[in-house]
C-alpha positions as CSV (number, residue, x, y, z in Angstrom):
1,X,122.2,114.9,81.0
2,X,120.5,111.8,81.5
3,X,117.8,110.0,79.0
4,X,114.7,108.2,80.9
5,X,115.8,105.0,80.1
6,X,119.2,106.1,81.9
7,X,117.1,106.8,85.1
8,X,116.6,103.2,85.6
9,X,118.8,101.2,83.6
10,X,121.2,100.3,86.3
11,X,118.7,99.3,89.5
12,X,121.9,99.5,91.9
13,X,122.3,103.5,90.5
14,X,119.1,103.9,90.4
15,X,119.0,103.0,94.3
16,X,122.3,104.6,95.2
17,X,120.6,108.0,93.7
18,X,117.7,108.2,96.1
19,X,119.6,106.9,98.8
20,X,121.8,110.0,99.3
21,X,119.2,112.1,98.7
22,X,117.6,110.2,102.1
23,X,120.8,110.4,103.2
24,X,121.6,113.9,102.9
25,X,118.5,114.6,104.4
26,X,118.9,113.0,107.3
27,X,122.5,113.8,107.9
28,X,121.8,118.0,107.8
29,X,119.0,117.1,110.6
30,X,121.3,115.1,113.0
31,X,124.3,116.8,112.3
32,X,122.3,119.8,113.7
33,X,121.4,117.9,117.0
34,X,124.9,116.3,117.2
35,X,127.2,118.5,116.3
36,X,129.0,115.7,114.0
37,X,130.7,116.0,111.1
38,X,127.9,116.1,108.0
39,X,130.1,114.3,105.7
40,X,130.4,111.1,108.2
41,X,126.8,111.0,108.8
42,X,126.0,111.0,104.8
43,X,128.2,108.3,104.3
44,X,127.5,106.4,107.5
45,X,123.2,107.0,106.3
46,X,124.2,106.4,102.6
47,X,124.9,103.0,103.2
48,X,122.2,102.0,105.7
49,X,119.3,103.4,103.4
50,X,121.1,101.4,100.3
51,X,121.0,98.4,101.7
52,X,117.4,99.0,102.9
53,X,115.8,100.6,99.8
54,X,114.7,98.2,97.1
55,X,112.6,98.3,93.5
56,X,110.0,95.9,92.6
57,X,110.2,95.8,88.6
58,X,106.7,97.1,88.4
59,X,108.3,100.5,89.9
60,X,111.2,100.5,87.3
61,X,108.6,100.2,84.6
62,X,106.5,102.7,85.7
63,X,109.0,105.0,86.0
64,X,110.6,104.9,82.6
65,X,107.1,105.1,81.2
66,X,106.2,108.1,83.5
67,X,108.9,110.1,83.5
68,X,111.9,112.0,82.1
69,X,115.3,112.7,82.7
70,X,114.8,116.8,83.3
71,X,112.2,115.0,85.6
72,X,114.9,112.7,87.9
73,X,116.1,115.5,90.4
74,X,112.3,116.1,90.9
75,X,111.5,112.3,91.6
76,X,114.5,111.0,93.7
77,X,113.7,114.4,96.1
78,X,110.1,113.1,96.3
79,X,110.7,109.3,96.7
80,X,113.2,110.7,99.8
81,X,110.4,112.5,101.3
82,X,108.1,109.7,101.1
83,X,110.4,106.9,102.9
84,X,111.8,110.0,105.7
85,X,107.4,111.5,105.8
86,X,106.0,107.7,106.1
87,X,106.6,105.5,109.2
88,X,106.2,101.8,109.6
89,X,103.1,100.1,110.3
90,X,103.5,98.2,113.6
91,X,101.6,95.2,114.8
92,X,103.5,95.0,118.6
93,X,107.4,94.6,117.6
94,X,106.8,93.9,113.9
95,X,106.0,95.8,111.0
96,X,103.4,94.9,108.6
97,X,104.0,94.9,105.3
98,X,101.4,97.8,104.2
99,X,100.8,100.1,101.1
100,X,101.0,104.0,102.0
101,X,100.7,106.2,99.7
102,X,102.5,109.6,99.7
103,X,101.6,113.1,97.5
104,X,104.3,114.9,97.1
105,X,104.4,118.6,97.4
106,X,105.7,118.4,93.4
107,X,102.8,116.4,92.2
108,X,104.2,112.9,92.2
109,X,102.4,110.1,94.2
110,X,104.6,107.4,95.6
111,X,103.4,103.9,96.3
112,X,105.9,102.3,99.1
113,X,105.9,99.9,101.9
114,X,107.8,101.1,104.9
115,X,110.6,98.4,106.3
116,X,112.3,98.9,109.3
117,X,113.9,102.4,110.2
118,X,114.8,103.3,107.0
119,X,113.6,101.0,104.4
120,X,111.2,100.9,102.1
121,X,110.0,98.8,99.3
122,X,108.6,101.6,96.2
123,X,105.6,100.0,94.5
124,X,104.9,102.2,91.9
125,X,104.8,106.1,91.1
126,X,102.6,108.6,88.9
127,X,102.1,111.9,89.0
128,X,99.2,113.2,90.4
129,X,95.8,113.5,88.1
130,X,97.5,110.8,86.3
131,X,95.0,108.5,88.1
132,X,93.2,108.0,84.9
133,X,96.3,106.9,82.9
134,X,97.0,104.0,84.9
135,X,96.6,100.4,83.7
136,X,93.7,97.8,84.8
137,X,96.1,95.6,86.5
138,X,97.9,98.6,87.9
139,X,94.2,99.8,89.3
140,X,93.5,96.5,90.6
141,X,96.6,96.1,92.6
142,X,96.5,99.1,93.9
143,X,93.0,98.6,95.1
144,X,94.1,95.8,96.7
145,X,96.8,97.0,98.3
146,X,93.8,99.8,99.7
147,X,95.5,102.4,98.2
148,X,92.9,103.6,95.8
């Protein structure tokens, strides 16, 4: 069992947890189409969405202050859903830069912007009808972002 500070202390564990839950994900649906081998595919996805996932420290701190260990399953399934349920803004060819946010079907709101096919930069994260808990400079950014 894992403490809260645990859930974060290492980023690069941190990152490697979501990114097989994305990975997983993914590799069930085209393994389906395919016909491959589910194993390959989680490995071949698992490193992709690693390499294209990535923390800002705000994120880290909000999630050791938000939430608990018996809480991590719960919050690496949501932060999968929001980079595989969110798509990246285009301008033409190129993707802006823009803060989505995503409500989870658990409750938990996930702050990202969307990089490339798979990548995603997380923000920040609370749980829903937390709103009121957040900080003034979280609230700020956030409005500037046009998230709230």
């Amino acid at each position: 069992m894992q403490t809260s500070t645990l859930l974060v202390a290492d980023n690069s564990s941190f990152i490697t947890l979501v990114a097989s839950k994305i990975a997983r994900a993914l590799a069930y649906k085209e393994a389906k189409k395919t016909k491959q081998s589910v194993d390959f595919l989680i490995s071949l996805f698992s490193r992709q969405v690693k390499n294209s996932i990535k923390t800002t420290t705000h994120f880290v701190d909000r999630v050791v202050q938000r939430f608990t260990a018996e809480e991590a399953d719960i919050l690496y399934t949501a932060i999968s859903r929001a980079v595989r349920n969110t798509k990246p803004l285009e301008n033409g060819r190129y993707h802006n830069a823009v803060s989505q946010k995503f409500v989870d079907d658990s409750g938990i709101v996930i702050v990202l912007e969307r990089q490339g096919e798979l990548g995603a930069v997380l923000v920040t994260t609370y749980k829903q009808g937390g709103e009121n808990l957040l900080s003034d400079e979280e609230v700020m950014d956030l409005r500037k972002r046009g998230i709230l």
